[in-house]
N, CA, C and O atoms as a CHARMM CRD file, in Angstrom:
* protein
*
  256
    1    1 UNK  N     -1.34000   5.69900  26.68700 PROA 1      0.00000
    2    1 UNK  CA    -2.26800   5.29200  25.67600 PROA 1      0.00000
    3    1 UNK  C     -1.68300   4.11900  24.91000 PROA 1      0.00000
    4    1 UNK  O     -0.62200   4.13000  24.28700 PROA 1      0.00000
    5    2 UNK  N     -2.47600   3.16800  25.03800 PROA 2      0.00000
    6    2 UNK  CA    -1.94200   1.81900  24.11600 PROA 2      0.00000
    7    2 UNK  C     -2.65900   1.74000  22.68100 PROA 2      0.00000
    8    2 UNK  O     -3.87100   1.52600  22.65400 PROA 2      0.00000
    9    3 UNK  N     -1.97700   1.89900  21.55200 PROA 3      0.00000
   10    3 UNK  CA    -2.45800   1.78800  19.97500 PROA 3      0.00000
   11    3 UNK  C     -1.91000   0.11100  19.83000 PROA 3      0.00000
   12    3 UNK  O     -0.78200  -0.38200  19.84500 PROA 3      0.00000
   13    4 UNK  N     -3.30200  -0.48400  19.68600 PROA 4      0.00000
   14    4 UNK  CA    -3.27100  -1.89000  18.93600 PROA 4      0.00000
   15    4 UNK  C     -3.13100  -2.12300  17.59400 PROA 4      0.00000
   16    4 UNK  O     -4.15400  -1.70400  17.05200 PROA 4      0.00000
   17    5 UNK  N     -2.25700  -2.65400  16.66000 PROA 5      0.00000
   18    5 UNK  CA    -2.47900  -2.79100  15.56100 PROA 5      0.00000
   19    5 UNK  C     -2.29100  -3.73100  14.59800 PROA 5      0.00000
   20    5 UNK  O     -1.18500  -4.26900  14.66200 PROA 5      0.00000
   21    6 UNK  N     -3.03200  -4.12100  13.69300 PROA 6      0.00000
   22    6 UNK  CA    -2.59800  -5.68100  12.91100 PROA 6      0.00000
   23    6 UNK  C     -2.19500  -4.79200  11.80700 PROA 6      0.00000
   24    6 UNK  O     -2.50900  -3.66100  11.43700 PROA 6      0.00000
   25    7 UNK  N     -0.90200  -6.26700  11.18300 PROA 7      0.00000
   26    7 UNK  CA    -0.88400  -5.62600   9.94800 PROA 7      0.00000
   27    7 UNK  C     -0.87500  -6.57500   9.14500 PROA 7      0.00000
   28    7 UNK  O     -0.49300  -7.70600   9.44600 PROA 7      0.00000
   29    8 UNK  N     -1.34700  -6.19100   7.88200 PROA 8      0.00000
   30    8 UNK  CA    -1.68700  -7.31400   7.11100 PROA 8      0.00000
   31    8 UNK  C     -0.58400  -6.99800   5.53400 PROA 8      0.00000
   32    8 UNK  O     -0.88100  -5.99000   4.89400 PROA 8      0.00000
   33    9 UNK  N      0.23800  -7.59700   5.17100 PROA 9      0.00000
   34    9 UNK  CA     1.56400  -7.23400   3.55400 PROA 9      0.00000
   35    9 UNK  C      1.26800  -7.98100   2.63700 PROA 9      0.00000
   36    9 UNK  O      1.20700  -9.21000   2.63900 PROA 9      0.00000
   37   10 UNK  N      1.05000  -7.16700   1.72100 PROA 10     0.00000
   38   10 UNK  CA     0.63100  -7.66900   0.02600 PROA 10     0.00000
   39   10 UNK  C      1.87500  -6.82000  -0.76500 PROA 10     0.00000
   40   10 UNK  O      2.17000  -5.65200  -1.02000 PROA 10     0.00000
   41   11 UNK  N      2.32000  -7.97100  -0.94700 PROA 11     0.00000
   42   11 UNK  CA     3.45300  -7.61900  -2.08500 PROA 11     0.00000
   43   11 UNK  C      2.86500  -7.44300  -3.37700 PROA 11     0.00000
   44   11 UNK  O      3.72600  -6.99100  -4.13200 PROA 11     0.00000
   45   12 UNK  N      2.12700  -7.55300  -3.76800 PROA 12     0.00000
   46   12 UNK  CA     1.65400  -7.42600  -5.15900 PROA 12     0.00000
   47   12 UNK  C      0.43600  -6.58600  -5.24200 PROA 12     0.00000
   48   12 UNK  O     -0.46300  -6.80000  -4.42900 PROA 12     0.00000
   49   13 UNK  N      0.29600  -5.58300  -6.20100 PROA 13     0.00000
   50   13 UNK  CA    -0.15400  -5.11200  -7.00000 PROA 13     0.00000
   51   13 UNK  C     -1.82000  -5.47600  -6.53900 PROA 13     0.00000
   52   13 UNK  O     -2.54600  -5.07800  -5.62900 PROA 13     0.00000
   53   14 UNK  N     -1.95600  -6.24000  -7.43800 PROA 14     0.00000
   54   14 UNK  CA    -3.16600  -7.13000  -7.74600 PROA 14     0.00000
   55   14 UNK  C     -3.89100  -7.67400  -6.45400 PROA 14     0.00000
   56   14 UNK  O     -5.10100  -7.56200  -6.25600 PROA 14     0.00000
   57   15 UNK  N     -2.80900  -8.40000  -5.42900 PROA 15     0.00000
   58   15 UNK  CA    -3.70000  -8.76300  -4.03400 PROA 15     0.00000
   59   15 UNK  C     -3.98100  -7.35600  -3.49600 PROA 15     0.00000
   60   15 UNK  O     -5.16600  -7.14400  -3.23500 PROA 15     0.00000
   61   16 UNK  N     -3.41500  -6.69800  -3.35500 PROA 16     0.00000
   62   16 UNK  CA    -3.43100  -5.32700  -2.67800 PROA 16     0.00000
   63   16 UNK  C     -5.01600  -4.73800  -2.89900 PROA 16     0.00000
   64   16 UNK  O     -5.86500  -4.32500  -2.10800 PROA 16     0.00000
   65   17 UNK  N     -4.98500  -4.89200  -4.20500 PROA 17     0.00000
   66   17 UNK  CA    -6.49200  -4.14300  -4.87600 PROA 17     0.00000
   67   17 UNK  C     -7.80400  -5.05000  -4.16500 PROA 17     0.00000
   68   17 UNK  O     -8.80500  -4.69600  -3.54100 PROA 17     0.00000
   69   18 UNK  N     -7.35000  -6.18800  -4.52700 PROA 18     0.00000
   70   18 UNK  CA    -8.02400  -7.57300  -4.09900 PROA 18     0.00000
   71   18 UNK  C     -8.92700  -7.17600  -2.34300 PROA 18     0.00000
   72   18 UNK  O    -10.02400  -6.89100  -1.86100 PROA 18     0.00000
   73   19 UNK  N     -7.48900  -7.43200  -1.98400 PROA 19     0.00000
   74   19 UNK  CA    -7.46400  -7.35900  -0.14200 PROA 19     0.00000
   75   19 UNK  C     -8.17500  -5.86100   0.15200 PROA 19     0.00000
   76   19 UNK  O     -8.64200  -5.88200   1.29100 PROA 19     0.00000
   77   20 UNK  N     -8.36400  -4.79800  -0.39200 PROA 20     0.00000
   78   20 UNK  CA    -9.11700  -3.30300  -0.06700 PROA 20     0.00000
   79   20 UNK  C    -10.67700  -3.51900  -0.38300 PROA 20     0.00000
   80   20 UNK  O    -11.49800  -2.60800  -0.27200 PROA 20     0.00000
   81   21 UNK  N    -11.02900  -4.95900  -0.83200 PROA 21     0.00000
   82   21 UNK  CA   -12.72400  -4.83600  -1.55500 PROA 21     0.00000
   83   21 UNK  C    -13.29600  -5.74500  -0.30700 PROA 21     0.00000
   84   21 UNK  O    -14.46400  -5.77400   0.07800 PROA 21     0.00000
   85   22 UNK  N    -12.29900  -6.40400   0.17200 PROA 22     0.00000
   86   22 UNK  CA   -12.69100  -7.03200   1.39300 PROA 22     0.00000
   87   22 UNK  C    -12.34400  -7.30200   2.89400 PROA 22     0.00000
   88   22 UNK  O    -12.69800  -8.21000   3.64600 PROA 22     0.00000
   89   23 UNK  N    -11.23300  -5.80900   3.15700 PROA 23     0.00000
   90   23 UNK  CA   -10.79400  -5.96600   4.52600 PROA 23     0.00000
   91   23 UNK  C    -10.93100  -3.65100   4.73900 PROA 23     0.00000
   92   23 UNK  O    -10.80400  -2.73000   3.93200 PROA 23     0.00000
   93   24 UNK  N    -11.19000  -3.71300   6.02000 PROA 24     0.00000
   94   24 UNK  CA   -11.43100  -2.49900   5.82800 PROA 24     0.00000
   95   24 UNK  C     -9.84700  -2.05200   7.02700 PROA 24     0.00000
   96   24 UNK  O     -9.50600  -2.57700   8.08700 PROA 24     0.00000
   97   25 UNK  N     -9.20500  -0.86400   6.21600 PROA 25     0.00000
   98   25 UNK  CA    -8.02200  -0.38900   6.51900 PROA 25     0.00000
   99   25 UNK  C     -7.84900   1.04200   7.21900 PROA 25     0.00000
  100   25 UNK  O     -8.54800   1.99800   6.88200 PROA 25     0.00000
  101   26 UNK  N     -7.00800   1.11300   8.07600 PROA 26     0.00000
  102   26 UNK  CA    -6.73500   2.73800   8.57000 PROA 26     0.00000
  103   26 UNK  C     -5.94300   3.43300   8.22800 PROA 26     0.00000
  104   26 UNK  O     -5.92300   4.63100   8.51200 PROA 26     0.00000
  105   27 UNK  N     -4.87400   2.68700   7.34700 PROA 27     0.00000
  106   27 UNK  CA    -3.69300   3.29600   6.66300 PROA 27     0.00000
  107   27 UNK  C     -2.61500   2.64000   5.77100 PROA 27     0.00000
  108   27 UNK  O     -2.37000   1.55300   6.29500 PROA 27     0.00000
  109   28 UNK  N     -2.18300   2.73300   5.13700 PROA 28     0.00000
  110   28 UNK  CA    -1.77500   2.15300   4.11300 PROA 28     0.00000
  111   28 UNK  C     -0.15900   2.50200   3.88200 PROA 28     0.00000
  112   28 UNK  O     -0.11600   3.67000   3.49400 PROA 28     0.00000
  113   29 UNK  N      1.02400   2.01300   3.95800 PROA 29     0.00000
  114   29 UNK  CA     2.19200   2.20700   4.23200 PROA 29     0.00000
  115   29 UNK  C      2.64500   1.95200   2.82400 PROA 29     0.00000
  116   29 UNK  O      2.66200   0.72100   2.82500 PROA 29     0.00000
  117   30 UNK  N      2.97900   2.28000   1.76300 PROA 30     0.00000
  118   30 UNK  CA     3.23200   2.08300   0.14200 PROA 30     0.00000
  119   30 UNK  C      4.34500   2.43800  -0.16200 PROA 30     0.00000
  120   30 UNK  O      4.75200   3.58800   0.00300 PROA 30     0.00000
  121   31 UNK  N      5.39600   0.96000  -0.93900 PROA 31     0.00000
  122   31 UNK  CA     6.36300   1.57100  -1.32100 PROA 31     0.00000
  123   31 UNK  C      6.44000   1.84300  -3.00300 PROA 31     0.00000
  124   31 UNK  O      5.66400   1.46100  -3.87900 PROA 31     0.00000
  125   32 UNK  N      7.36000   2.44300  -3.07900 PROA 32     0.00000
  126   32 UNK  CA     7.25300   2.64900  -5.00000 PROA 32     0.00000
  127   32 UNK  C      7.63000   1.64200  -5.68700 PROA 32     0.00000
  128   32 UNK  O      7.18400   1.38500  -6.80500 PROA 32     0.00000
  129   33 UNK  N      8.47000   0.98700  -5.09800 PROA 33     0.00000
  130   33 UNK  CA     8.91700  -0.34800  -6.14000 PROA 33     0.00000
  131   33 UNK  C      8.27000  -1.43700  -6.02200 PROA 33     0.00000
  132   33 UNK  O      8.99100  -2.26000  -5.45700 PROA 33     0.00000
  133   34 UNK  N      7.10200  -1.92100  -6.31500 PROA 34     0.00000
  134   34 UNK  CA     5.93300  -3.23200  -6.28400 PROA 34     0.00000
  135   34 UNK  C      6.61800  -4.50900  -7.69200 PROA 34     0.00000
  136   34 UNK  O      6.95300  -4.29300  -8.85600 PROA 34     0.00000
  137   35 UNK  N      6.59400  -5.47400  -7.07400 PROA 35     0.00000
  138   35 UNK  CA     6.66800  -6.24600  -7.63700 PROA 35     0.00000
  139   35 UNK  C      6.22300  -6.47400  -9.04800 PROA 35     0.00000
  140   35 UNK  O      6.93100  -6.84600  -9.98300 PROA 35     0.00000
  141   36 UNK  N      4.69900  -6.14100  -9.06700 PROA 36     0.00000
  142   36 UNK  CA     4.23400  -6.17600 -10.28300 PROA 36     0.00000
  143   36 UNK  C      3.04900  -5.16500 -10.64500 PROA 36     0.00000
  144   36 UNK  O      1.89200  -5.36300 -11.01800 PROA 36     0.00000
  145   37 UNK  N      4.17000  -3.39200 -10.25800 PROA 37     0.00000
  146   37 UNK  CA     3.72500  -2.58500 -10.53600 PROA 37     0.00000
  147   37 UNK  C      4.30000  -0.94800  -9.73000 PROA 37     0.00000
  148   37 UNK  O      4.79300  -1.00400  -8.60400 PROA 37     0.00000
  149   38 UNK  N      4.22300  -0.22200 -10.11800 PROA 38     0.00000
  150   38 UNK  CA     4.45100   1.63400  -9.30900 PROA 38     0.00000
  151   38 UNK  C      3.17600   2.13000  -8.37800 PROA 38     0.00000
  152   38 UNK  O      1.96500   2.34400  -8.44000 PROA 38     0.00000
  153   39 UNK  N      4.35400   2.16200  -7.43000 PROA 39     0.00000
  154   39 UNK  CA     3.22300   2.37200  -6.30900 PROA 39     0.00000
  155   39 UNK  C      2.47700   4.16800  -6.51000 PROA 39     0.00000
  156   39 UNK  O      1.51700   4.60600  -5.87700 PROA 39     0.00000
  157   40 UNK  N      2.92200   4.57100  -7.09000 PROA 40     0.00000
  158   40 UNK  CA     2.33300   5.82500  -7.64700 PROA 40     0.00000
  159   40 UNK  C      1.09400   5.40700  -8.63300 PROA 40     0.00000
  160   40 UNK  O     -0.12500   5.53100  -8.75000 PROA 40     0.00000
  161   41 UNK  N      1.82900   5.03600  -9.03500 PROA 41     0.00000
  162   41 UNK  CA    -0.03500   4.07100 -10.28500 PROA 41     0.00000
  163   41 UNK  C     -0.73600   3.99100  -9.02200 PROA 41     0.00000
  164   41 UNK  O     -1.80900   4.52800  -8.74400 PROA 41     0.00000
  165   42 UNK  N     -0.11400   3.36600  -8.39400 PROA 42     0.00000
  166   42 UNK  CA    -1.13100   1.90900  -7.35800 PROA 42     0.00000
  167   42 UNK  C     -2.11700   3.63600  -6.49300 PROA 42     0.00000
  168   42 UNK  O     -3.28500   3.80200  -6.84600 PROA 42     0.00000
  169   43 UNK  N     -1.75900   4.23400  -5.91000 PROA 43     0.00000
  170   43 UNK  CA    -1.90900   5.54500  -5.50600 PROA 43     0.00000
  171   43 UNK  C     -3.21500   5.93900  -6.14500 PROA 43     0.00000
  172   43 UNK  O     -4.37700   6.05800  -5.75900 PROA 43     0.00000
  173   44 UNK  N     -2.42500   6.12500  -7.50900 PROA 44     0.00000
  174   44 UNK  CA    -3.75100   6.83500  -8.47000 PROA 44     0.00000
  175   44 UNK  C     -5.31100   5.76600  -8.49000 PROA 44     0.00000
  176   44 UNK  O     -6.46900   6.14800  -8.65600 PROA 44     0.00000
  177   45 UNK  N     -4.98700   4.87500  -8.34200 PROA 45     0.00000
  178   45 UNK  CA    -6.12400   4.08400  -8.72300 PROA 45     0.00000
  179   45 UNK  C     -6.80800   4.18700  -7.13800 PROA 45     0.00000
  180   45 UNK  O     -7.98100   4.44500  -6.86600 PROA 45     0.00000
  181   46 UNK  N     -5.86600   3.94600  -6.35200 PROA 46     0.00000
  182   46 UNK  CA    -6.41500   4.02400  -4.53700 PROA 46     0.00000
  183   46 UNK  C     -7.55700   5.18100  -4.57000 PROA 46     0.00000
  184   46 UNK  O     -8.69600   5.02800  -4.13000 PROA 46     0.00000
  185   47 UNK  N     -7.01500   6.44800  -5.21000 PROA 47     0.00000
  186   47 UNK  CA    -7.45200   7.87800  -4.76000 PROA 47     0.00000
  187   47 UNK  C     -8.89800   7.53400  -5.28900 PROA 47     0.00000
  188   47 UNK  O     -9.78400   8.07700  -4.62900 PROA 47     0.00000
  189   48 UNK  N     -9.30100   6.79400  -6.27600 PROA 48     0.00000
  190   48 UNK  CA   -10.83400   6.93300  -7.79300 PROA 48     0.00000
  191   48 UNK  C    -11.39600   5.76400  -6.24400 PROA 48     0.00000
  192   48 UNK  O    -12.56300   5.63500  -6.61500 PROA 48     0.00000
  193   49 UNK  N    -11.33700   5.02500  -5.06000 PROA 49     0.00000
  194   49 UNK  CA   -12.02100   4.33300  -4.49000 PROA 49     0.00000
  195   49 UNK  C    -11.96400   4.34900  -3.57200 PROA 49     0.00000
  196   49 UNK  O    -12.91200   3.72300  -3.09800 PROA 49     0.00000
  197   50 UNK  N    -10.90300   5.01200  -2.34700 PROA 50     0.00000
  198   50 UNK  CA   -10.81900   5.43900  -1.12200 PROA 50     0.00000
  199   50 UNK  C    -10.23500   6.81000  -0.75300 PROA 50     0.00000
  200   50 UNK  O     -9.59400   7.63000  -1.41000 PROA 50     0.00000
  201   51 UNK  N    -10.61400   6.78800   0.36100 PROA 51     0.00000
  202   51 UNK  CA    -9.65700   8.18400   1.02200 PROA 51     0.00000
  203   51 UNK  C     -8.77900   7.77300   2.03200 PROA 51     0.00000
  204   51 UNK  O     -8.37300   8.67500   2.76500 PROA 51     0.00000
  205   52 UNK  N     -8.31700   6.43700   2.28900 PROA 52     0.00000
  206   52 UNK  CA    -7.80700   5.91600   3.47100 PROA 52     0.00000
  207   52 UNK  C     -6.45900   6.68000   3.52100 PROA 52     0.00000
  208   52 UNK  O     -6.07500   7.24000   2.49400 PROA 52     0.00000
  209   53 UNK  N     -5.73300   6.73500   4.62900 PROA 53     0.00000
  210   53 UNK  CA    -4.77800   8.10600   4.67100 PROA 53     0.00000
  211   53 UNK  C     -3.38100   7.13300   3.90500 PROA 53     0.00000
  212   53 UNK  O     -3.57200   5.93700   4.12300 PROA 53     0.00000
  213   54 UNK  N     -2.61500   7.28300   3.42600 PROA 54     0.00000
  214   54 UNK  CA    -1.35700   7.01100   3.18700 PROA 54     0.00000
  215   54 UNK  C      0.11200   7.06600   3.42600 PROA 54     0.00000
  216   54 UNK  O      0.34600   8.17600   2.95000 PROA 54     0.00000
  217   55 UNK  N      0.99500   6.71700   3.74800 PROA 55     0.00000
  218   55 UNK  CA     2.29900   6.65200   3.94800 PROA 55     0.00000
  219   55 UNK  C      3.07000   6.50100   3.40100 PROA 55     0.00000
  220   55 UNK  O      3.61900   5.50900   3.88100 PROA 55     0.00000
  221   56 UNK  N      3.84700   6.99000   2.21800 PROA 56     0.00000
  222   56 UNK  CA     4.67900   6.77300   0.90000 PROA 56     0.00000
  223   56 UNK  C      5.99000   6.56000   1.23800 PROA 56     0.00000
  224   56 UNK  O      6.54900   7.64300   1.41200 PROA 56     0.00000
  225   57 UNK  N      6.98100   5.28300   1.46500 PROA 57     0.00000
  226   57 UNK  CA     8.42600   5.21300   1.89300 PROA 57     0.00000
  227   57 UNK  C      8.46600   3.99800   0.73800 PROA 57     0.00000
  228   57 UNK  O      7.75900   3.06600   0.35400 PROA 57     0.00000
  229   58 UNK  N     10.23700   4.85000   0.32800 PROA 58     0.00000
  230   58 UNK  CA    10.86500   4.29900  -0.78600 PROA 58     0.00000
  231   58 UNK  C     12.21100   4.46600  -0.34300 PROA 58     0.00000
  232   58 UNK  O     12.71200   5.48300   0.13600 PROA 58     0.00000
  233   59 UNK  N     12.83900   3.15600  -0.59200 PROA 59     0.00000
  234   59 UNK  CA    14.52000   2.93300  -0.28000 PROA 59     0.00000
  235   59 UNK  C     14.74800   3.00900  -2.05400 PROA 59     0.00000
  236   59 UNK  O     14.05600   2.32100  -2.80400 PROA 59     0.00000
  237   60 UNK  N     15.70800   3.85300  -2.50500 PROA 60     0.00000
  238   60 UNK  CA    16.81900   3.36200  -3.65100 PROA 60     0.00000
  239   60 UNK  C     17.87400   2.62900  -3.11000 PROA 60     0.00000
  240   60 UNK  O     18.09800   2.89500  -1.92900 PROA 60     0.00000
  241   61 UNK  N     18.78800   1.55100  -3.76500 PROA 61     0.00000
  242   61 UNK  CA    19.63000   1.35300  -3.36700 PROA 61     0.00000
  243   61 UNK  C     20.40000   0.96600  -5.26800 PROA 61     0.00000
  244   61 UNK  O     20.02800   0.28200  -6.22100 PROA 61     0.00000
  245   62 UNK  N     21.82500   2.05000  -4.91800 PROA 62     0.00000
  246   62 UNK  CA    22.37200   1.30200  -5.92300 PROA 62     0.00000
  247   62 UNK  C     22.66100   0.27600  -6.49000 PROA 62     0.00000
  248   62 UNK  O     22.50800  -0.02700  -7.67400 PROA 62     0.00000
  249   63 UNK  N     23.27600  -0.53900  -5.28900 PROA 63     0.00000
  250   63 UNK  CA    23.90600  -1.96800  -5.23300 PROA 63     0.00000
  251   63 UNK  C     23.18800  -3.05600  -5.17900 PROA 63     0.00000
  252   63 UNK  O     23.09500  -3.77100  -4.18200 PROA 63     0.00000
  253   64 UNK  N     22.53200  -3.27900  -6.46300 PROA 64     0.00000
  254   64 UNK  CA    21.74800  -4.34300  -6.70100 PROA 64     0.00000
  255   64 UNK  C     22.94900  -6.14700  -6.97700 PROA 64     0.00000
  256   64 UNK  O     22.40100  -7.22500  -7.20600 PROA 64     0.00000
């Protein structure tokens, strides 16, 4: 079985919301640390306008 897939990366917050009113998605790969915002917010607001399934991966790293 061959799975085709595009992917399309919005680092921000704001395009993210943007890019969901006009591209239609199968899944959504979200990390917690957003540039200009918590991907848990970002989550909450997803849940009030889709049901698209989700994927939540978050790296900590001490050594900034």
């Amino acid at each position: 079985m061959l799975i085709r897939a595009k992917r399309k990366e919005h680092n921000r917050f704001e395009e993210a919301k943007e890019k969901l009113q006009t591209y239609h998605y199968h899944l959504i790969l979200l990390d917690i640390h957003l540039p200009d915002g918590n991907g848990i917010d970002f989550i909450q607001e997803l849940r009030q306008i889709t049901n698209i399934p989700i994927i939540f991966l978050s790296v900590v790293n001490d050594e900034y």
